[in-house]
LOBAKOL-216011 format. One record per residue (C-alpha): residue number from 1; y, z, x; residue in one letter. Coordinates in Angstrom, 3 decimals, decimal comma, padded with zeros to 6 digits. Layout:
% residues N
n yy zz xx res
NUM Y Z X A $
...
% end
This chain:
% residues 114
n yy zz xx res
1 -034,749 011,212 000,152 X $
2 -033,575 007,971 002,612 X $
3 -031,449 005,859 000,494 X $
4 -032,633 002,371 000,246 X $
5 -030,057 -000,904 001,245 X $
6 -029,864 -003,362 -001,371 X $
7 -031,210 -006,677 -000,121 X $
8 -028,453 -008,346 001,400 X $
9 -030,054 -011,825 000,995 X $
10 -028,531 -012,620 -002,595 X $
11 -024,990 -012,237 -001,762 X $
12 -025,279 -014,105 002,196 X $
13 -026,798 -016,827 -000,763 X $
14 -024,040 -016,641 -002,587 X $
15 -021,373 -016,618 000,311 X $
16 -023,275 -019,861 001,575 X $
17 -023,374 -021,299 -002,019 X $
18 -019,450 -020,913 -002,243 X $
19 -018,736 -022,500 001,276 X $
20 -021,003 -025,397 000,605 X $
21 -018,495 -027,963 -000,845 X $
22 -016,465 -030,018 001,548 X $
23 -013,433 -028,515 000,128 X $
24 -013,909 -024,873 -000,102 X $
25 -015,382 -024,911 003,875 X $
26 -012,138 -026,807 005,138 X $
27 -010,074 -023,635 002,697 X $
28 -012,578 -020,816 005,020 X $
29 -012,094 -023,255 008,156 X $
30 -008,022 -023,020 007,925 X $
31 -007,946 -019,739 006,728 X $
32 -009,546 -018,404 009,742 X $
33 -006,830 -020,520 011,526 X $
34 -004,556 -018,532 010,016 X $
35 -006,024 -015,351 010,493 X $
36 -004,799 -012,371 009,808 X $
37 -001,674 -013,300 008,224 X $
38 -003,285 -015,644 005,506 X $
39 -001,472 -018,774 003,972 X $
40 000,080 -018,600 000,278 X $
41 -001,904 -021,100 -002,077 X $
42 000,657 -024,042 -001,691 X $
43 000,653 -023,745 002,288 X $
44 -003,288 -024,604 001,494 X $
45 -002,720 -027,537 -001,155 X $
46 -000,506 -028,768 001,424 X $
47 -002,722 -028,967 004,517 X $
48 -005,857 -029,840 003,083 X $
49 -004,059 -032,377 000,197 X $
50 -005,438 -030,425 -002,803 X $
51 -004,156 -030,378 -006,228 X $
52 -003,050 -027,217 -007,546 X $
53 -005,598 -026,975 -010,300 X $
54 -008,326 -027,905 -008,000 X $
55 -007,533 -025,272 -005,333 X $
56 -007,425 -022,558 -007,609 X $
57 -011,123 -023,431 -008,657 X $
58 -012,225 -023,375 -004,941 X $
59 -009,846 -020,053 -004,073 X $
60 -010,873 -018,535 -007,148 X $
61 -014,976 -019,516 -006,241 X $
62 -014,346 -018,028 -002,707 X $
63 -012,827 -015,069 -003,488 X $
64 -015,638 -014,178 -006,123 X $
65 -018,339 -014,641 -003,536 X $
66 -016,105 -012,267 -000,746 X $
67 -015,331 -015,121 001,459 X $
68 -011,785 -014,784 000,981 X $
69 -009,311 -012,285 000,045 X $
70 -005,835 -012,270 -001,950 X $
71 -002,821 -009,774 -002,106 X $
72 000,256 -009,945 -003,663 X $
73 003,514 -010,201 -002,316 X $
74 006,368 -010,422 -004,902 X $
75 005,680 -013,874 -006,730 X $
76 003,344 -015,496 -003,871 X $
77 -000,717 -014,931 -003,567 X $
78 -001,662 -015,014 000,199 X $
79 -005,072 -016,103 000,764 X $
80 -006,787 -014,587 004,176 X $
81 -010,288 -014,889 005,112 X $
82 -012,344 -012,296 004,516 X $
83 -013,337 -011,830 008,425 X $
84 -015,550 -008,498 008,026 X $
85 -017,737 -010,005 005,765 X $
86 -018,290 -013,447 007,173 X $
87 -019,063 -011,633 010,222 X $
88 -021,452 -010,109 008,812 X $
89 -022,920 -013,157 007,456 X $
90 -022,810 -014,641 011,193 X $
91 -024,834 -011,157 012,119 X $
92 -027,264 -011,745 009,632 X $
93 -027,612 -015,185 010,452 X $
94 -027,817 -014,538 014,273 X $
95 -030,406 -011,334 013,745 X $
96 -032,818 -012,813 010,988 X $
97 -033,106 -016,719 011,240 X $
98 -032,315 -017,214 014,901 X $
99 -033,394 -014,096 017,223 X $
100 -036,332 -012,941 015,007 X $
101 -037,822 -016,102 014,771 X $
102 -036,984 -017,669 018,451 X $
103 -036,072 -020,770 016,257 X $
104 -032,731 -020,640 017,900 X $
105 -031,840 -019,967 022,050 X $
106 -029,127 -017,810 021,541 X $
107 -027,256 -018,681 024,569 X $
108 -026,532 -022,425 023,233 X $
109 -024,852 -020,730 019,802 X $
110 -022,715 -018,596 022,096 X $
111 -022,188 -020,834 024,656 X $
112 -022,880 -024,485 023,713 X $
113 -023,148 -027,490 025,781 X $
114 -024,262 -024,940 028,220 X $
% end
C-alpha cells in the first residue's frame, strides 16, 4: 500500500502566518544573516530594538511554526533559522503558485531586474 503525504498546505500556512508581522520577518530576515551560527536572544533585542518580553513572543511564535530553531548552550538560547524548512517553503512556493500556474516568469525571481 503507497503511503499517502499529508497535505503540506496547513503548515506552509502556518509558517507564512508566523512571518507575517513586521517584527517576526525582520527576526527570520537577520537570522538568515546570521546563518548557521544563530544569534543568542539579546544579540536579536539588540539589532532589531525589541524588548525582551516582546521578542520572546515573536521567537517563541517562530519556533512553534518551524521557522526558527533554538539550542542550548550553557545559560544562552541561540536562535538560527530553520533553513531546511524555509527552503522548502520557497520550493513549494516556486513549484505550486509560480511554475504551475505561469503566474510567475521564473527567471525574474532568480534573477531580477534581469
Amino acid at each position: 500500500m503507497a503511503v499517502v503525504s499529508p497535505d503540506p498546505v496547513p503548515r506552509y500556512a502556518d509558517m507564512l502566518a508566523a512571518m507575517g508581522s513586521e517584527p517576526r520577518l525582520r527576526i527570520v530576515r537577520l537570522l538568515l544573516t546570521a546563518h548557521p551560527a544563530g544569534m543568542v536572544a539579546g544579540e536579536i533585542g539588540s539589532h532589531l530594538q525589541i524588548a525582551a518580553p516582546t521578542l520572546s513572543h515573536h521567537l517563541e511564535r517562530l519556533r512553534r511554526e518551524g521557522v526558527v530553531k533554538v539550542r542550548r548552550d550553557g545559560t544562552y538560547l541561540w536562535y538560527t533559522a530553520h533553513a531546511e524548512a524555509l527552503e522548502e517553503l520557497l520550493q513549494f512556493l516556486f513549484a505550486e503558485c509560480c511554475t504551475r500556474s505561469c503566474a510567475c516568469d521564473p527567471g525574474r525571481i532568480i534573477h531580477p531586474g534581469l
